[in-house]
C-alpha positions in Angstrom: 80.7 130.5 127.6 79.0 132.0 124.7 77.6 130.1 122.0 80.1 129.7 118.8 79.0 128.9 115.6 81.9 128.7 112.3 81.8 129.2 109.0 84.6 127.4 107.0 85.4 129.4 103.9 85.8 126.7 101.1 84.9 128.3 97.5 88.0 128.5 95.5 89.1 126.8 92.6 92.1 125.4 93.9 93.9 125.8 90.8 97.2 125.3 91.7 96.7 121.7 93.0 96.0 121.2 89.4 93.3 118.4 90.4 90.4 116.7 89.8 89.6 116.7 94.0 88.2 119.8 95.8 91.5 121.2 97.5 90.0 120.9 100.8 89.7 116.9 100.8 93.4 117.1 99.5 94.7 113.9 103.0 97.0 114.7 105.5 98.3 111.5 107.0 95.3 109.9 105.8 92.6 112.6 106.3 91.0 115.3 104.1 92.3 118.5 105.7 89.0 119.8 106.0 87.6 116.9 108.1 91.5 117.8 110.4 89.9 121.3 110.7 86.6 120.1 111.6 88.3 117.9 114.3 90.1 120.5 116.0 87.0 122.9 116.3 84.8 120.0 117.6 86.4 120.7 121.0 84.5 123.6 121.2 81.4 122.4 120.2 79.8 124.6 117.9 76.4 125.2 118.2 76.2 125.6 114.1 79.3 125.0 111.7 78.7 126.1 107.6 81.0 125.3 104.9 80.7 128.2 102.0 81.4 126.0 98.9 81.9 127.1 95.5 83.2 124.6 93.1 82.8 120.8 93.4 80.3 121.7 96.2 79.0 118.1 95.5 82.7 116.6 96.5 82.6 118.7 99.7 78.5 117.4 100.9 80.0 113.4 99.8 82.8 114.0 102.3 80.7 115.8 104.5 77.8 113.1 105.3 77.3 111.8 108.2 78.6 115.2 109.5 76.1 117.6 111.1 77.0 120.4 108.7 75.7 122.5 106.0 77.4 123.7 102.7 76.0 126.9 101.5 77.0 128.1 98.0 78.6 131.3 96.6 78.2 131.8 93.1 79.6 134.0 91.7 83.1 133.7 93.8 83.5 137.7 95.0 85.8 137.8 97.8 86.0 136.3 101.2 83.7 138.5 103.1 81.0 137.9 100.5 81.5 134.9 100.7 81.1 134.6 104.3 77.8 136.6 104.2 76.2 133.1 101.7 76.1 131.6 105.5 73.8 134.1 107.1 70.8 132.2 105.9 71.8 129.0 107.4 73.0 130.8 110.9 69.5 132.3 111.2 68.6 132.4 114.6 71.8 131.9 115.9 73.4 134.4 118.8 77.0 134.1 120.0 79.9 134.5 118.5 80.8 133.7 115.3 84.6 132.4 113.7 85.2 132.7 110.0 88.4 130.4 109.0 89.6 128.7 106.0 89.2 125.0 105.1 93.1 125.1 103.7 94.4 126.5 107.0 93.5 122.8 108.7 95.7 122.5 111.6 94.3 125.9 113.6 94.0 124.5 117.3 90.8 124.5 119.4 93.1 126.5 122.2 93.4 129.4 120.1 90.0 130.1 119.0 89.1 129.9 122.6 92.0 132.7 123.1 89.9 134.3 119.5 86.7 134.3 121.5 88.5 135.2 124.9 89.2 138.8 123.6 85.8 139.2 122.8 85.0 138.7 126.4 86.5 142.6 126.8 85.7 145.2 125.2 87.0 144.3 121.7 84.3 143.7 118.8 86.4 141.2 116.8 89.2 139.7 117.5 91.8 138.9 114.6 94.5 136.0 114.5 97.8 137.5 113.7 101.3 135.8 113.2 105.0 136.2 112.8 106.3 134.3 109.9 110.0 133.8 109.2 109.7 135.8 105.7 106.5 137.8 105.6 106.5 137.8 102.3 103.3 139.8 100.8 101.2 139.0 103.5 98.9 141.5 104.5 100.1 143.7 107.9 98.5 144.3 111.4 99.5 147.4 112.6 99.0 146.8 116.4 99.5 148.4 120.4 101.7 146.5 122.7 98.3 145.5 124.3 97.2 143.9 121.2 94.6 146.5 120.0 94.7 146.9 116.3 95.0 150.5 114.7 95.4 149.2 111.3 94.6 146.4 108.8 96.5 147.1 105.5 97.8 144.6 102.4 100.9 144.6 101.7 100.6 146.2 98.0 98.9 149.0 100.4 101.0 149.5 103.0 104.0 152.2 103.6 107.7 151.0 104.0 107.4 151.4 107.7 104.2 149.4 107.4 106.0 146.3 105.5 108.5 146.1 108.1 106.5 145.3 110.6 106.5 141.1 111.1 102.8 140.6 112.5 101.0 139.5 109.8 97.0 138.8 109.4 96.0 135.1 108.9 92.6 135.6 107.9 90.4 134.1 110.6 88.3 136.3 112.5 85.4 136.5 115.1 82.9 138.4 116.3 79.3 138.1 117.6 76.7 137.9 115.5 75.1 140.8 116.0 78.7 142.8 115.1 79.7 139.7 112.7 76.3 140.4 110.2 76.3 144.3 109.8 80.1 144.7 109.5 80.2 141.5 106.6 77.3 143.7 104.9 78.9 147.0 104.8 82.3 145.5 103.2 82.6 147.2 100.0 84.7 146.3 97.1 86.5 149.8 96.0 89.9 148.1 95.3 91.6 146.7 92.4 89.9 143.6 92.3 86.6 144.5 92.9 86.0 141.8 95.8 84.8 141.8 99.1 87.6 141.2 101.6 87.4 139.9 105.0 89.8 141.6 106.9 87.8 145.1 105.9 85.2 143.6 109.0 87.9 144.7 110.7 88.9 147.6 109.1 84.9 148.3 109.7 84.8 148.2 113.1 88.0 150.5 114.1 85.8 153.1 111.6 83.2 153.2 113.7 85.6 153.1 117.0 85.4 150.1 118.3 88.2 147.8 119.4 89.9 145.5 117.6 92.2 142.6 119.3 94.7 140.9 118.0 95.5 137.2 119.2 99.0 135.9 118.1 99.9 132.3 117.0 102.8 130.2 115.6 102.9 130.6 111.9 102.7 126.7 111.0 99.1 126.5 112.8 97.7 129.1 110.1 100.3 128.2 107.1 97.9 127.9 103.8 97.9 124.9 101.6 97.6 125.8 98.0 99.9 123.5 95.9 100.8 119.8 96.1 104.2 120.8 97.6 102.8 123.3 100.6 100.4 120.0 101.3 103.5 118.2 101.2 105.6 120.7 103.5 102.3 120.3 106.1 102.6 116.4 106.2 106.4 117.0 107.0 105.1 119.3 109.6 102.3 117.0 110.8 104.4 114.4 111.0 107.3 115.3 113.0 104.9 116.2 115.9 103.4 113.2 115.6 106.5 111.5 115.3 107.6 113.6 118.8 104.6 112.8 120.5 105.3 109.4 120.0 108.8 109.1 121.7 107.1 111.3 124.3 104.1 108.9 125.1 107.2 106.0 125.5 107.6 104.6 122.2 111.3 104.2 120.6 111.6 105.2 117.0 115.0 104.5 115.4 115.0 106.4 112.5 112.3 108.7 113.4 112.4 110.9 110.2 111.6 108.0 108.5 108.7 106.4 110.2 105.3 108.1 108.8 102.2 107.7 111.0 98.4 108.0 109.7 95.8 110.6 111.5 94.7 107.8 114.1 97.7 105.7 114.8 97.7 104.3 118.6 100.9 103.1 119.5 101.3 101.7 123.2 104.5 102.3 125.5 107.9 100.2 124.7 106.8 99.8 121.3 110.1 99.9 119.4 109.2 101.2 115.6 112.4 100.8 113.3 113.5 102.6 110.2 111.0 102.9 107.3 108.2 101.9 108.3 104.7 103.2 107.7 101.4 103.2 109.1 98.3 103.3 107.1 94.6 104.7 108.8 92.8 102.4 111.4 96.2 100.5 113.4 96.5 99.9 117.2 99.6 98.4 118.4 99.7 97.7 122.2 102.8 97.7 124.9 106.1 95.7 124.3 105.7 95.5 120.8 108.7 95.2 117.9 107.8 96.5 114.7 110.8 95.7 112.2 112.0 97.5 109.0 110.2 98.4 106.0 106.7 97.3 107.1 104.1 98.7 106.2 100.7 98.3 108.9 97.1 99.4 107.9 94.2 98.5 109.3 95.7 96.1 112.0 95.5 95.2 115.9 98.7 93.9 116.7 99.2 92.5 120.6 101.0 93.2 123.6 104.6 91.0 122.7 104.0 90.7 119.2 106.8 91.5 116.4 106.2 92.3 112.7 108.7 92.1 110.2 111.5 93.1 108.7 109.2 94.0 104.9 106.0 92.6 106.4 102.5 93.7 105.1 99.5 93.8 107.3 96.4 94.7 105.6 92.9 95.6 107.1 91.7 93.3 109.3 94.9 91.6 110.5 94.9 90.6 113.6 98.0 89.7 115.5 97.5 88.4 119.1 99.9 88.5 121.7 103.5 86.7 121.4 102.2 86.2 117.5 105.0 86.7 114.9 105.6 87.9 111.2 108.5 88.2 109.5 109.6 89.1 106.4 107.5 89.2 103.3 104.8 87.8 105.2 101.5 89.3 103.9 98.0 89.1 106.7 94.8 90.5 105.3 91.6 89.7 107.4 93.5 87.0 109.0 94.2 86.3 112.8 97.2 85.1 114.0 97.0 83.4 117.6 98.7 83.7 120.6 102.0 82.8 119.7 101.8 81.7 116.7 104.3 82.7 113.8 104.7 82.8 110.4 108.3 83.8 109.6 108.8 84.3 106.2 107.2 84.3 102.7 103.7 83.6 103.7 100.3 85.0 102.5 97.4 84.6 105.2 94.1 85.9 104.0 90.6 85.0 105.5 92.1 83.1 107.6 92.3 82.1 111.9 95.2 80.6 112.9 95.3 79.1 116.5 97.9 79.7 119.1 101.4 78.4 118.8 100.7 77.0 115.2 104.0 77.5 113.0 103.3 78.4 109.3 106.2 77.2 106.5 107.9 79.1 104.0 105.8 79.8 101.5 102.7 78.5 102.7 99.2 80.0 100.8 95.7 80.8 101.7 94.0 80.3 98.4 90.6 82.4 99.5 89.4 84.1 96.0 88.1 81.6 93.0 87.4 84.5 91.1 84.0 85.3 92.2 84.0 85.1 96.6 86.2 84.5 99.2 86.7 81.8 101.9 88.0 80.7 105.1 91.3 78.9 105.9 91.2 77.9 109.9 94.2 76.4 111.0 94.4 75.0 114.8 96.2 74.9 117.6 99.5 73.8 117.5 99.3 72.5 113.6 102.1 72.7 111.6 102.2 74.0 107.7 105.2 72.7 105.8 107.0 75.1 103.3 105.8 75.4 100.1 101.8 74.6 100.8 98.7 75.7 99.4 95.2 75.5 101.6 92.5 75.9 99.5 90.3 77.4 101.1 87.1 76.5 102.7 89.6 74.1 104.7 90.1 73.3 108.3 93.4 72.1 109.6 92.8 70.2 112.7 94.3 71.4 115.9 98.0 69.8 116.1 97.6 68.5 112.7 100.6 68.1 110.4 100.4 69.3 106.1 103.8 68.0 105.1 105.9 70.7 102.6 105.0 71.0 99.2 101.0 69.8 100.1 98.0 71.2 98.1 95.4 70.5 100.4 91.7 71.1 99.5 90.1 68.7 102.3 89.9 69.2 105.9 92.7 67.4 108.2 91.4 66.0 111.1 93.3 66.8 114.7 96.7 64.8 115.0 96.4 64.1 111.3 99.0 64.1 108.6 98.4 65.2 105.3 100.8 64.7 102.7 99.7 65.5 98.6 102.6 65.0 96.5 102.7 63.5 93.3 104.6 60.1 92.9 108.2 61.3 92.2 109.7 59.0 89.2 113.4 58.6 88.5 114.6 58.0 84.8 118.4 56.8 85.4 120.3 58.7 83.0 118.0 60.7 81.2 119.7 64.3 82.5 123.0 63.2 81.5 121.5 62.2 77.9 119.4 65.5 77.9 122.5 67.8 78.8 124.8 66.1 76.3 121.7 66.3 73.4 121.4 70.1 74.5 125.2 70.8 74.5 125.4 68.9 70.6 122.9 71.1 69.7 124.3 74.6 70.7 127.9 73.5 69.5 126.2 72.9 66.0 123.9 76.5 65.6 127.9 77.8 66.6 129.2 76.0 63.5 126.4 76.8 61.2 126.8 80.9 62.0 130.7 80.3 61.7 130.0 78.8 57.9 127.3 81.7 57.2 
């Protein structure tokens, strides 16, 4: 297979985001949509991928660290084929074929570039990706034989009546090898209204001097353009309905499946039952037989094969759940484990904490980990039971099949098999209520007169 190299065009302003963040790091289920792009091409391993940045190019190499990818800058901003030229210099050297795309057209599969760079394997210089949108709108036109060889590139504002009735439409990403990609991009002129450089004349190039043109078709939601808070909304909708699809497919039961929203690298096992409203933050694995309840929301969590969370639990990163373990509702877990199990069913905040297998947390029951300034470890043992109502201040260790009787503040260890009770003395003051009551009652009867006299 020939080489591939891409270059990501990602110099706009992004102006109708109206925001602060480069357009292309805009999430999708958790994940800049560039970095979604970047994903699906890394199937094909390109030899060389360059990002053409423009504004906030310093926002673009942040996210992009780590990465083994260049930004190259154009400045000033005069079209998309000049600004897929500012890559040259970093591609020097490279042969093979080359894929211009768009960092706001994320979700363009790894299978169709191949198709892209399939055509080329003919006798077509570039190949173009076309689609067949439900409204064309003003998209610009291919004008294309049954055998997918393109005899026209126009834009809409150019093109005849019998031109704008034709449904395929150009998507913008294109490919060609180098040594037709570099002289075509070059001899792009700018004689139109705007005076820019436009990629689809590489095209429009290459049928002037006769060569071929193909045209590969995909569905229009892998190329749709996000340019506006609600079209990154509308591809989250669409981003999460296949996800949500694929789930149910892979074995897992959702019961309200519209409602369930999934992060970019949620792993759910098979038999995992996932009810209504729930939501899944970046970096959760959930294994086989597991119950996740109502309005919980999971990020950052391992949760074990039986396990159930919920209803209106929270598990925050580092949560760990281990098998037969159980939350329920407005249980909080952050960087806690819960052992084999064990269960804390309601109104319970674990954090920095391990507790052991089969240990039953009370109503109410606290890890106090933070003074203010660090945090520390609760560890609770096997078997031990927290009444309701306790607070473990934390560094503490409750010994395995310990006892804290409810309503405890406990700031020592407990030994295994202890009981630790911390209550103050209770005192009883017969007849002080009713005397209190009847002095309040006197009281409220007299501000009543006093008004009624004003």
């Amino acid at each position: 297979m020939t080489d591939l190299a891409a270059i990501i065009l990602a110099a706009g302003k992004g102006t109708r985001m109206k925001s602060d963040l480069h357009k292309v790091l805009h999430s999708i289920a958790g994940k800049p949509m560039l970095l979604h792009l970047l994903d699906n091409l890394a199937e094909l391993q390109p030899q060389r991928t360059v990002v053409v940045a423009g504004d906030r190019r310093e926002q673009l190499d942040e996210a992009l660290t780590g990465h083994d990818i260049v930004t190259a800058l154009q400045d000033p901003q005069l079209g998309t084929a000049h600004a897929a030229l500012q890559a040259k210099e970093a591609l020097a050297g490279f042969a093979g074929n080359i894929l211009v795309c768009f960092g706001d057209v994320p979700m363009v599969r790894a299978e169709t570039v191949r198709r892209l760079t399939q055509a080329l394997e003919g006798d077509a210089t570039v190949a173009v990706l076309g689609f067949r949108p439900a409204d064309p709108l003003a998209y610009g036109r291919i004008i294309a034989d049954g055998d997918g060889t393109v005899r026209k590139m126009v834009e809409y504002k150019d093109a005849s009546a019998d031109e704008r009735a034709v449904d395929l439409c150009n998507s913008g990403l294109i490919v060609a090898h180098s040594d037709d990609m570099w002289p075509l991009l070059e001899a792009v002129g700018n004689d139109n209204a705007q005076g820019e450089y436009y990629l689809p004349d590489v095209a429009t190039g290459a049928i002037a001097r006769g060569d071929r043109v193909a045209v590969v078709e995909c569905e229009a939601d892998e190329v749709a353009g996000i340019n506006s808070r609600a079209e990154l909304a509308a591809a989250e909708g669409r981003w999460q309905m296949a996800r949500r699809e694929a789930a149910m497919a892979d074995g897992a039961s959702l019961r309200a499946p519209e409602t369930v929203f999934f992060s970019h690298d949620t792993l759910l096992g098979r038999d995992v039952t996932v009810e209504q409203h729930v939501v899944f933050g970046p970096g959760v694995t959930i294994a086989d037989h597991v119950h996740i309840k109502a309005y919980s929301h999971i990020e950052g969590a391992t949760i074990a094969s039986q396990a159930a969370v919920g209803p209106f639990a929270r598990l925050r990163p580092g949560a760990v759940m281990e098998e037969g373990s159980f939350v329920g509702n407005f249980v909080e877990m952050k960087k806690a484990t819960l052992g084999k199990g064990a269960k804390a069913s309601h109104l319970t905040y674990l954090g920095d904490a391990t507790v052991g297998a089969n240990a039953n947390i009370g109503a109410g029951t606290i890890t106090c980990n933070y003074d203010g300034y660090f945090k520390y470890q609760t560890v609770i043992g096997e078997r031990a039971f927290i009444g309701s109502n306790s607070a473990l201040i934390a560094p503490v260790n409750i010994g395995a099949d310990a006892i804290v009787a409810a309503g405890s503040t406990v700031s020592r260890d407990v030994g295994d098999g202890e009981l630790r009770m911390v209550r103050a003395e209770q005192m009883v003051k017969q007849g002080w209520a009713d005397r209190f009551h009847d002095t309040m009652k006197n009281r409220k009867a007299a501000q009543k007169d006093a008004k009624k006299t004003d």
